[in-house]
N, CA, C and O atoms as a GROMACS GRO file, in nm:
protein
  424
    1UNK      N    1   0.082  -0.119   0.000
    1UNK     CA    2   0.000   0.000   0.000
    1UNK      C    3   0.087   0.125   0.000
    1UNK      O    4   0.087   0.199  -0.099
    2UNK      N    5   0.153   0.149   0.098
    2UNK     CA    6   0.252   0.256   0.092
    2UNK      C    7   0.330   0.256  -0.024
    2UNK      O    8   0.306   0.354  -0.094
    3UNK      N    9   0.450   0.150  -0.087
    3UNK     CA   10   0.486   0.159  -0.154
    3UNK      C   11   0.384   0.153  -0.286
    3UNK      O   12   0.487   0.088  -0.305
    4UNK      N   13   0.334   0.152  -0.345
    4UNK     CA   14   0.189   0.182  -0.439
    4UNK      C   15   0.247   0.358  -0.441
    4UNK      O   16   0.316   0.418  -0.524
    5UNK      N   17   0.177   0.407  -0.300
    5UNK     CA   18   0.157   0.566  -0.289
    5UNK      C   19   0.284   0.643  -0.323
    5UNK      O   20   0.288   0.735  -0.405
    6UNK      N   21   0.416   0.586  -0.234
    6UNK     CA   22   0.560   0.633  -0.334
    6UNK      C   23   0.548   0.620  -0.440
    6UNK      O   24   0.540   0.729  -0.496
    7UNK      N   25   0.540   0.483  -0.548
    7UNK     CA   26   0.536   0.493  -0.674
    7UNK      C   27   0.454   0.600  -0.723
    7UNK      O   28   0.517   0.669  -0.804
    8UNK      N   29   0.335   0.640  -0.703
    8UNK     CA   30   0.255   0.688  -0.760
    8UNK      C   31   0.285   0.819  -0.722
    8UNK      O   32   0.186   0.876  -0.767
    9UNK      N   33   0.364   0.920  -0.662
    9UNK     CA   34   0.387   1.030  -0.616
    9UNK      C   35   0.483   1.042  -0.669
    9UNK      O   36   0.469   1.148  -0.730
   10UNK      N   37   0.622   0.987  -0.698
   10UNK     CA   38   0.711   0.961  -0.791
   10UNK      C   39   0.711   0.979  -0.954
   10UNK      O   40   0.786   1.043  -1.026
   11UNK      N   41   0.589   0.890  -0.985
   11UNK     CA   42   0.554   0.898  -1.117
   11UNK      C   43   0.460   1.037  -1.166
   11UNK      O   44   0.432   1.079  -1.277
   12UNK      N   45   0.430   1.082  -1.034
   12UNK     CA   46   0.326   1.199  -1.088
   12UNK      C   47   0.446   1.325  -1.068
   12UNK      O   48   0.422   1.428  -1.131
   13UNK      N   49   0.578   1.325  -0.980
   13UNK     CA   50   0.717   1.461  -0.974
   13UNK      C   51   0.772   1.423  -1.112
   13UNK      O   52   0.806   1.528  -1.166
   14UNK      N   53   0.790   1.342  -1.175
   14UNK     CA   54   0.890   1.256  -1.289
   14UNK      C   55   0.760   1.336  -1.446
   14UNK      O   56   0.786   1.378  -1.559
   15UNK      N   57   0.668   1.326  -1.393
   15UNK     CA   58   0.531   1.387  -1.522
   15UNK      C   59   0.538   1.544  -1.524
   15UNK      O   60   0.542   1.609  -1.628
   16UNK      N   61   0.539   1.600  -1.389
   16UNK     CA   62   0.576   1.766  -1.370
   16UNK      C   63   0.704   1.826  -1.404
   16UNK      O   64   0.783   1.800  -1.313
   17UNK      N   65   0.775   1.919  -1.526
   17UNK     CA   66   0.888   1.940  -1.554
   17UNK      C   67   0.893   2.033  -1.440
   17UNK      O   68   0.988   1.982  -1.381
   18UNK      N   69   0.865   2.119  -1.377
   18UNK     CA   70   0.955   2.202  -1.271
   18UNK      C   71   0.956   2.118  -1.152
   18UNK      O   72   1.066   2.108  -1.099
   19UNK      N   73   0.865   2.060  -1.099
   19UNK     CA   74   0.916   1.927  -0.987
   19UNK      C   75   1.019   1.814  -1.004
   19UNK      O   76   1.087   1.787  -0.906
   20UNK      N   77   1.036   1.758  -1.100
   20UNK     CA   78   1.136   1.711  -1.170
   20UNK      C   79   1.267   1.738  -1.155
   20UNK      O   80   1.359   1.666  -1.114
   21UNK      N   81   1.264   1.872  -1.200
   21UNK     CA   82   1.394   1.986  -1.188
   21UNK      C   83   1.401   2.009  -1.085
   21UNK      O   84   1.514   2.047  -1.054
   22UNK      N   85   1.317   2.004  -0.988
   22UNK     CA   86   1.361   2.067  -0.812
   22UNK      C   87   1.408   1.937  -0.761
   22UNK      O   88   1.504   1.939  -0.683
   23UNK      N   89   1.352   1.818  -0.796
   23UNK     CA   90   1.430   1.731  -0.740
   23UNK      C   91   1.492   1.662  -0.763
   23UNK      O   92   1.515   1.560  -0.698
   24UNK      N   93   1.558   1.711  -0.906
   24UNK     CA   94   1.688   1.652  -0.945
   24UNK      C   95   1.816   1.792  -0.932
   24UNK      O   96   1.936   1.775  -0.955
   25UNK      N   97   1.781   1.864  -0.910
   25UNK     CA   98   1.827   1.966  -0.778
   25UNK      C   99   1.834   1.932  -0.636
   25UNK      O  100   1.937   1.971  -0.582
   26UNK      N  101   1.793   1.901  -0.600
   26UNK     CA  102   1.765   1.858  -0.441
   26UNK      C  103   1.830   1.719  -0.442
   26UNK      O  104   1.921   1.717  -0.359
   27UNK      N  105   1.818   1.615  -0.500
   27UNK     CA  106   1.916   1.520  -0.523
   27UNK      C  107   2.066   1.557  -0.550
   27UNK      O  108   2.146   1.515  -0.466
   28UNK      N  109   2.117   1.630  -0.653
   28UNK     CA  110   2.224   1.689  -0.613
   28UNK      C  111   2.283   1.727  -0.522
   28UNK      O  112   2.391   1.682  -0.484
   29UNK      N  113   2.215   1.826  -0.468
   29UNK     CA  114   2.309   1.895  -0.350
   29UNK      C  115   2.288   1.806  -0.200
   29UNK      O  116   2.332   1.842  -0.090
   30UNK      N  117   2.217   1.695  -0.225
   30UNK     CA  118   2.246   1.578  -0.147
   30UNK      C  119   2.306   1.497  -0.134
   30UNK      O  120   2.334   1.451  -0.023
   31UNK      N  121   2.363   1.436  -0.279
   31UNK     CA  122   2.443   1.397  -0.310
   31UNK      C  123   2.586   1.457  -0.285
   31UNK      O  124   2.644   1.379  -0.210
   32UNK      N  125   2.631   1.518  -0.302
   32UNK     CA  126   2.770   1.645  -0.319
   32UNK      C  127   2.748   1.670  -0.159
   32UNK      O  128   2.844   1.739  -0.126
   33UNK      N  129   2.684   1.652  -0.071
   33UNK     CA  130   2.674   1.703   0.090
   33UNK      C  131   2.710   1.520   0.118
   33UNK      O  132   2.801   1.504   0.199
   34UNK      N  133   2.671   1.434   0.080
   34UNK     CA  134   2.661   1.345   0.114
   34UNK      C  135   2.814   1.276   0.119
   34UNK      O  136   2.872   1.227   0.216
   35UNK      N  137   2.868   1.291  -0.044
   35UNK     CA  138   3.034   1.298  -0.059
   35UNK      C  139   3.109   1.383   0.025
   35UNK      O  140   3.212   1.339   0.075
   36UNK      N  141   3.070   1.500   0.047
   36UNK     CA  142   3.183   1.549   0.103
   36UNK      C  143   3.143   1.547   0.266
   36UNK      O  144   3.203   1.644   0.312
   37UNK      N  145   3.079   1.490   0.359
   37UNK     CA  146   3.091   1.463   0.445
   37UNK      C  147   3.161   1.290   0.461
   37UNK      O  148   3.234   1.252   0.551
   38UNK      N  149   3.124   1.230   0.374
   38UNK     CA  150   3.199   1.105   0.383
   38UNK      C  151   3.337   1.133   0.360
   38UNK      O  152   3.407   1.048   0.415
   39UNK      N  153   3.408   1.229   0.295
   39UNK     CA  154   3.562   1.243   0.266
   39UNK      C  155   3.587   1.346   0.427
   39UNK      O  156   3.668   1.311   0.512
   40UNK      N  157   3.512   1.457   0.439
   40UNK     CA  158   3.590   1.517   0.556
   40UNK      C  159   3.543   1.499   0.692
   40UNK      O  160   3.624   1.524   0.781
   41UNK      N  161   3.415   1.456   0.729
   41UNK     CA  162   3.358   1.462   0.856
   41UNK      C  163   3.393   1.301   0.935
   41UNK      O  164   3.439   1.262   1.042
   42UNK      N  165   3.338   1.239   0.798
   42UNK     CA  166   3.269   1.078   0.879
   42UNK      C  167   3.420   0.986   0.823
   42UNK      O  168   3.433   0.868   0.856
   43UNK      N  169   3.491   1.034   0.766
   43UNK     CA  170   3.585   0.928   0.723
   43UNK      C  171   3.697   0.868   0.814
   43UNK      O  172   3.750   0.766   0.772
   44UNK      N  173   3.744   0.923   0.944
   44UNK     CA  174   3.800   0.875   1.030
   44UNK      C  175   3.717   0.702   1.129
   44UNK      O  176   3.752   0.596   1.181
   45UNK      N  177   3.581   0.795   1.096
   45UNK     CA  178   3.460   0.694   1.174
   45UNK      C  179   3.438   0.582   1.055
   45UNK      O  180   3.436   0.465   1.096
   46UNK      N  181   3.427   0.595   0.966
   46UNK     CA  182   3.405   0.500   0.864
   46UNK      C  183   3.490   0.404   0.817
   46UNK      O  184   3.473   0.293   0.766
   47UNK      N  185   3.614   0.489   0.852
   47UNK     CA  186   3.775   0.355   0.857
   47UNK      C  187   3.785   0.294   0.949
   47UNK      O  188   3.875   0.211   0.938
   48UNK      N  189   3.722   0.293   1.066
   48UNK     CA  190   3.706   0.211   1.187
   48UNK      C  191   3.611   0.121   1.141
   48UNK      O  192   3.660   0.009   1.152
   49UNK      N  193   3.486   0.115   1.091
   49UNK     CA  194   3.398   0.004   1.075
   49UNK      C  195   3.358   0.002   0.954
   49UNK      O  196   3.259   0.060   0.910
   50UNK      N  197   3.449  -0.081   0.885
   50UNK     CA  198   3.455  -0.132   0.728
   50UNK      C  199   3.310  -0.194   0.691
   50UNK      O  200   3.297  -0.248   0.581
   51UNK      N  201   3.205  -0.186   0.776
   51UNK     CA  202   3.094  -0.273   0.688
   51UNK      C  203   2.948  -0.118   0.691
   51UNK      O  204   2.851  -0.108   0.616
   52UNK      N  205   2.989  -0.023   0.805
   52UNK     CA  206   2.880   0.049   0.828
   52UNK      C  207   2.971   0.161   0.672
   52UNK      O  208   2.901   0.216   0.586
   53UNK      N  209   3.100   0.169   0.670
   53UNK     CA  210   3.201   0.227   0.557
   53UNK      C  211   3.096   0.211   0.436
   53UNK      O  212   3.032   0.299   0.378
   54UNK      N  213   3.098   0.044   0.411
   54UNK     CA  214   3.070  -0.018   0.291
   54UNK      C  215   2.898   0.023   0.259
   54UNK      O  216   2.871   0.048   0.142
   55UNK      N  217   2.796   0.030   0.352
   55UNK     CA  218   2.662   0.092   0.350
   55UNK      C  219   2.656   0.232   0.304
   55UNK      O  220   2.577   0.277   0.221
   56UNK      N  221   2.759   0.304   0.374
   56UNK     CA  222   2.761   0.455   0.344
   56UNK      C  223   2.802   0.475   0.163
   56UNK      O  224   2.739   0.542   0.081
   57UNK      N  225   2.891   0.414   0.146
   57UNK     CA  226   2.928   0.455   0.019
   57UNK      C  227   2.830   0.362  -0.115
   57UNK      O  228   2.823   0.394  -0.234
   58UNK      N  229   2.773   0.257  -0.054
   58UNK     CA  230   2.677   0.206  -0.152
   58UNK      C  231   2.574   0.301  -0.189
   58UNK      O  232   2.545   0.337  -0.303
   59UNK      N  233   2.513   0.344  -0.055
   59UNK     CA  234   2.400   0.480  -0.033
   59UNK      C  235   2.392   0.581  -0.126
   59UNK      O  236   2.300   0.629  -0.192
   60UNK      N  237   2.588   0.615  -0.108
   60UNK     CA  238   2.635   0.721  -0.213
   60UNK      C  239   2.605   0.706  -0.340
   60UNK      O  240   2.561   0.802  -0.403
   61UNK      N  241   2.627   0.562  -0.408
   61UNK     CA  242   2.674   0.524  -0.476
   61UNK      C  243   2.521   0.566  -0.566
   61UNK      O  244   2.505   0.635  -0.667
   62UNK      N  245   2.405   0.474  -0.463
   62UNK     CA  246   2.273   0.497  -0.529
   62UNK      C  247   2.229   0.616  -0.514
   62UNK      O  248   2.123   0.636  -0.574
   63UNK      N  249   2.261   0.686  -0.467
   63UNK     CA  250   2.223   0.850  -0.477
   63UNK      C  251   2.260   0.906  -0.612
   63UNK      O  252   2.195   0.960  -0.702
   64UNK      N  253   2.370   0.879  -0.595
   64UNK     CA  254   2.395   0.931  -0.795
   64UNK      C  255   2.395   0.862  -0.886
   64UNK      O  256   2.401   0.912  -0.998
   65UNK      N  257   2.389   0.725  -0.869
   65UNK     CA  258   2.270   0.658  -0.994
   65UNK      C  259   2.171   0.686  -1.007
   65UNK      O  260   2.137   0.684  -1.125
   66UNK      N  261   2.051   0.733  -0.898
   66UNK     CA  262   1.963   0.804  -0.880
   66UNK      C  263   1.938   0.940  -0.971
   66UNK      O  264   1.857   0.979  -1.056
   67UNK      N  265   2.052   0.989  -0.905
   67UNK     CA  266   2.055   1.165  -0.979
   67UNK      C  267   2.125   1.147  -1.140
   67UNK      O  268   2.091   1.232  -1.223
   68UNK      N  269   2.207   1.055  -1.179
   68UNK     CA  270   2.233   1.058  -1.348
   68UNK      C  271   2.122   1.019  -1.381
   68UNK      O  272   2.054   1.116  -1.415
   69UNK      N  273   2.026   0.848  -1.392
   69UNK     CA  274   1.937   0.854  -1.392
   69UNK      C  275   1.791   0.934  -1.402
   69UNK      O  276   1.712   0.906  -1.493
   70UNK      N  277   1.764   1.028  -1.310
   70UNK     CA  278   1.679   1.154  -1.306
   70UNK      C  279   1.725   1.233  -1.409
   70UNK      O  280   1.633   1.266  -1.484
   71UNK      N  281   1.877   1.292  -1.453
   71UNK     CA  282   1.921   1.348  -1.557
   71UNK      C  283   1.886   1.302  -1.678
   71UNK      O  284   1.849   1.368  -1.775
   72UNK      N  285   1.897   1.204  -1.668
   72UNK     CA  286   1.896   1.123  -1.833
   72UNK      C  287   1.763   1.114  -1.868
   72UNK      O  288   1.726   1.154  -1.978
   73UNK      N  289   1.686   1.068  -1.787
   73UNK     CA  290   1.518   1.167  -1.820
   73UNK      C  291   1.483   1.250  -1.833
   73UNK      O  292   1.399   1.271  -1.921
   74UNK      N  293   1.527   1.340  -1.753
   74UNK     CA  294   1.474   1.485  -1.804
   74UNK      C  295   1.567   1.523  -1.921
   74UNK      O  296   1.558   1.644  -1.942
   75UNK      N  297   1.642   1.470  -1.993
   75UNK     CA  298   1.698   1.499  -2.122
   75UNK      C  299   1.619   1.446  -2.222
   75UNK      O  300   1.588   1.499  -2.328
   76UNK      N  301   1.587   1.337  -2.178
   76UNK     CA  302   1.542   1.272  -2.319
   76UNK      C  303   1.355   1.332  -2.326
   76UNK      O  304   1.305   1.342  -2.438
   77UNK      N  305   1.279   1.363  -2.214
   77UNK     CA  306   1.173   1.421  -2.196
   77UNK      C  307   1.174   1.559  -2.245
   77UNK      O  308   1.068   1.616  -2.267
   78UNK      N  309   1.274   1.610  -2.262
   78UNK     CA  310   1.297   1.746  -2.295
   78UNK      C  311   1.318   1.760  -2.434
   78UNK      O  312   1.243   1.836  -2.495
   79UNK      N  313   1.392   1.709  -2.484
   79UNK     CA  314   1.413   1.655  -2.667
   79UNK      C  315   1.334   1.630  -2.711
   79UNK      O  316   1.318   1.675  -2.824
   80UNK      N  317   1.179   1.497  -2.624
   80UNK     CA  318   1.052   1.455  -2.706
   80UNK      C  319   0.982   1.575  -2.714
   80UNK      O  320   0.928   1.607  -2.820
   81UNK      N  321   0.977   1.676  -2.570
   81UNK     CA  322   0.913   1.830  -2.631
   81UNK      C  323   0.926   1.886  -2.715
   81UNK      O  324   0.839   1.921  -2.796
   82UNK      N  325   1.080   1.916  -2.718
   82UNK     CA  326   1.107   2.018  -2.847
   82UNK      C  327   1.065   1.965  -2.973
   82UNK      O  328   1.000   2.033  -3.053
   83UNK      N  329   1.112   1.807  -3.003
   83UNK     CA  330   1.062   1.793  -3.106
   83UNK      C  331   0.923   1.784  -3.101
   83UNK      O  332   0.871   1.831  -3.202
   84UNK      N  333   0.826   1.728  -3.000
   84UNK     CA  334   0.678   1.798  -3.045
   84UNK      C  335   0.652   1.920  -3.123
   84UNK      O  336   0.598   1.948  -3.230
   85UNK      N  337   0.722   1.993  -3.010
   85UNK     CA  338   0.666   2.158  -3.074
   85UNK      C  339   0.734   2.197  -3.216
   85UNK      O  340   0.687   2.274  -3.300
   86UNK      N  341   0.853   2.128  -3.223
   86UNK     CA  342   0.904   2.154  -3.398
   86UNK      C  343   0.816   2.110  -3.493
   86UNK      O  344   0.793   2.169  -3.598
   87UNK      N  345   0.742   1.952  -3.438
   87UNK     CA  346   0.578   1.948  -3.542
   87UNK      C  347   0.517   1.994  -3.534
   87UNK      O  348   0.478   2.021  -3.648
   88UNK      N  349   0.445   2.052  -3.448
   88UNK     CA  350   0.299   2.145  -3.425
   88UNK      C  351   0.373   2.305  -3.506
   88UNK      O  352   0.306   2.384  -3.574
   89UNK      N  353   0.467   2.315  -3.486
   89UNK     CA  354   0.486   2.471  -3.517
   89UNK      C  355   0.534   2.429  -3.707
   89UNK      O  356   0.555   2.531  -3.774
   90UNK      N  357   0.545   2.336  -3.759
   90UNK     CA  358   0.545   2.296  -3.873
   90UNK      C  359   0.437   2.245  -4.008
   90UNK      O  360   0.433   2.244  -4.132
   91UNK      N  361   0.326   2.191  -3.842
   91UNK     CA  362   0.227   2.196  -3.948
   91UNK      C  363   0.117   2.350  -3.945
   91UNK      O  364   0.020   2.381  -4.014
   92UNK      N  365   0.181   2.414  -3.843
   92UNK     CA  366   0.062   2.561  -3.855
   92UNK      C  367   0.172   2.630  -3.958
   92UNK      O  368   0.134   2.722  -4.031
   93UNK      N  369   0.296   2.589  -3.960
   93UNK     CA  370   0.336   2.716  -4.093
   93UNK      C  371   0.290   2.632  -4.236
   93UNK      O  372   0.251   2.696  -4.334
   94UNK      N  373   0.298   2.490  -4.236
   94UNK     CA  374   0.248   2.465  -4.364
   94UNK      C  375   0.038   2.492  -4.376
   94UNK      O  376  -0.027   2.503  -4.480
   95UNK      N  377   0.002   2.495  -4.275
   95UNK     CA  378  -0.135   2.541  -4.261
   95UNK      C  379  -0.138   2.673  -4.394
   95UNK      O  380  -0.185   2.690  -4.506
   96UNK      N  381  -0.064   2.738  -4.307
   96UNK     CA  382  -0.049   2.889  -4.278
   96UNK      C  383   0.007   2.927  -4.488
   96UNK      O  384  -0.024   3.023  -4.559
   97UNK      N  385   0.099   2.793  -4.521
   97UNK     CA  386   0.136   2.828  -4.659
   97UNK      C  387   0.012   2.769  -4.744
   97UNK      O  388  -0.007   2.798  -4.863
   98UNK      N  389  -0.066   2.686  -4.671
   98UNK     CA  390  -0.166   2.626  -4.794
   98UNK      C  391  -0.289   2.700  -4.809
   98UNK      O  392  -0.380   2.679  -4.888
   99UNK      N  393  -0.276   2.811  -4.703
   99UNK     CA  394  -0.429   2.944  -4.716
   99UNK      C  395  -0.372   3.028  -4.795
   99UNK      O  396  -0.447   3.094  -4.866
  100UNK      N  397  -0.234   3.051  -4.806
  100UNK     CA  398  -0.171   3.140  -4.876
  100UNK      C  399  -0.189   3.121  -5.052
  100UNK      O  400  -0.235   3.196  -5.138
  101UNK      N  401  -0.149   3.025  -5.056
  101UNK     CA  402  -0.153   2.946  -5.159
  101UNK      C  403  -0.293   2.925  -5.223
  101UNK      O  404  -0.310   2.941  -5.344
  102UNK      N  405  -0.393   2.890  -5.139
  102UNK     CA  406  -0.529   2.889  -5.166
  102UNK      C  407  -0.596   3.060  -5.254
  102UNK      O  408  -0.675   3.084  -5.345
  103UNK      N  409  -0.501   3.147  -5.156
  103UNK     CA  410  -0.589   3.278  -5.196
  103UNK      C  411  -0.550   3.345  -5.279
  103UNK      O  412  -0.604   3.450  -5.313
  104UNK      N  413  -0.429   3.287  -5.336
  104UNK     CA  414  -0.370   3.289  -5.457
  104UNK      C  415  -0.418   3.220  -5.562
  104UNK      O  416  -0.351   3.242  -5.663
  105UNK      N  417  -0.468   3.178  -5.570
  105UNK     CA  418  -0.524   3.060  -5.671
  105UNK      C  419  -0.668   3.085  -5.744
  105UNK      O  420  -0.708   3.044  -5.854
  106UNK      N  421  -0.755   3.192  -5.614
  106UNK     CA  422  -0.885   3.230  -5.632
  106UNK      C  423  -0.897   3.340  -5.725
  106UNK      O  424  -1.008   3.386  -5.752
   0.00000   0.00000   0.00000
C-alpha cells in the first residue's frame, strides 16, 4: 500500500517538468553534501567500521545513480518536447502556406 503511494507520487514529480527539476536539484546537492561529508567529517569513523564504511558509500553510490538517472530523463523528456513543438509549429506554418496558396489561386 505505501509503496503503491511512493510509486505513484514519484511517477506523478517525474510527469511535472519544474518538480522534476527541483528534485533533481535537491538530489544533487544531497548527493555532493553526502560525498563530502563522507571524505571530511565521517571518514575517520568510517575507517574504523569497514561494513557500516561499505553501507555509506553504496547509499552514495545509489544517490547518484539516482541523480544521473533523473538526468537522463529529463533529457530525453525534454528533446521529445522540443521535437513535439518543432511538429505542431510545422504543421501551422504549412497550414499557414496552404491558405496562402489557396488565396492565390482564387
Amino acid at each position: 500500500m505505501l509503496w503503491k503511494i511512493i510509486v505513484s507520487l514519484f511517477l506523478t514529480i517525474l510527469h511535472n517538468k519544474q518538480a522534476r527539476r527541483k528534485m533533481l536539484f535537491i538530489f544533487s546537492i544531497v548527493t555532493l553534501l553526502f560525498i563530502v561529508l563522507g571524505f571530511n567529517f565521517f571518514g575517520n569513523f568510517l575507517e574504523q567500521y569497514p561494513f557500516i564504511f561499505s553501507l555509506y558509500w553504496l547509499f552514495s553510490l545509489a544517490l547518484t545513480t539516482l541523480m544521473l538517472m533523473m538526468a537522463t530523463y529529463d533529457l530525453l523528456i525534454t528533446k521529445k518536447d522540443i521535437r513535439n513543438l518543432k511538429e505542431i509549429e510545422l504543421q501551422k506554418m504549412l497550414g499557414e502556406i496552404k491558405k496562402e496558396v489557396s488565396k492565390k489561386k482564387k
